[in-house]
N, C-alpha and C positions, 0 to 999 in steps of 0.2 A: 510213517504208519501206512500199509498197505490196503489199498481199498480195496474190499471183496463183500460177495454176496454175506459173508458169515458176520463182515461188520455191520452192513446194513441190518439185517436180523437184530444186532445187539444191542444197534440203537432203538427199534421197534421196540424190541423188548422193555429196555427202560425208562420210554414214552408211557407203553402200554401199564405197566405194574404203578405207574404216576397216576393212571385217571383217563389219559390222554387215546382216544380210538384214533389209529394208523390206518389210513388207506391208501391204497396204488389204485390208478386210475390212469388212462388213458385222456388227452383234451390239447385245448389251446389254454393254458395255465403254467401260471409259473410253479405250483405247488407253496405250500406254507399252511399256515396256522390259523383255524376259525373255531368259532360256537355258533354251534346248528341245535338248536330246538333243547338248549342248556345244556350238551354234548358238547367237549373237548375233540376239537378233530384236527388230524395231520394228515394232507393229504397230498399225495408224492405224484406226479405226473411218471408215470412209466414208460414214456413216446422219452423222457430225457437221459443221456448216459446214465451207468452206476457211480461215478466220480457225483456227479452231480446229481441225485439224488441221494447219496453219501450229505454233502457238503450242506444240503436244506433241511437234515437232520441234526446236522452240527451245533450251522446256523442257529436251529432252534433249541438247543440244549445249552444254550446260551443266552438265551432270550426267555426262555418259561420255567417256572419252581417246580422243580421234580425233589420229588421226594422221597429219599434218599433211605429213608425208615425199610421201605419196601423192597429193596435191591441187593439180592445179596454180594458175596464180596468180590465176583470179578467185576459185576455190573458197577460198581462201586469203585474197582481200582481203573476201569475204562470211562468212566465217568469223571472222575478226578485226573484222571492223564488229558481228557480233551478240554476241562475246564480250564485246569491250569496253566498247559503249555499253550493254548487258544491255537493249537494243530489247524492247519487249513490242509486237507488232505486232496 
């Protein structure tokens, strides 16, 4: 699987239709997954390549219950190709 700007987006995307607020941000941070004031947040460090900011969205679609109800059906067939094959791109 090819990493680009449009896969990044489509993992945002099926973060975001879960609950889940995406941010890019700039810092000394690895980026990952907190709750800020009962808020679901993913926050991407932007200072890091796009493979690896790819790869901490992955990571996390592997780790948190997205909900699947919400997504329609390519977010769904991309969803189910990263779970499945556990892709380290």
């Amino acid at each position: 699987m090819q990493i680009t700007r449009k896969l990044l987006k489509q993992l945002k995307t099926i973060f975001e239709k879960s609950g889940y607020q995406v941010r890019f941000a700039k810092g000394r941070f690895q980026g990952g997954y907190c709750i800020v004031s009962q808020k679901k947040m993913i926050i991407i460090n932007t200072l890091f390549p796009l493979e690896s900011q790819v790869n901490v969205l992955i990571h996390l679609l592997e780790q948190l219950p997205i909900d699947l109800s919400r997504l329609n059906e390519k977010e769904k067939e991309l969803f189910t190709k990263l779970s499945r094959s556990k892709i380290k791109v």
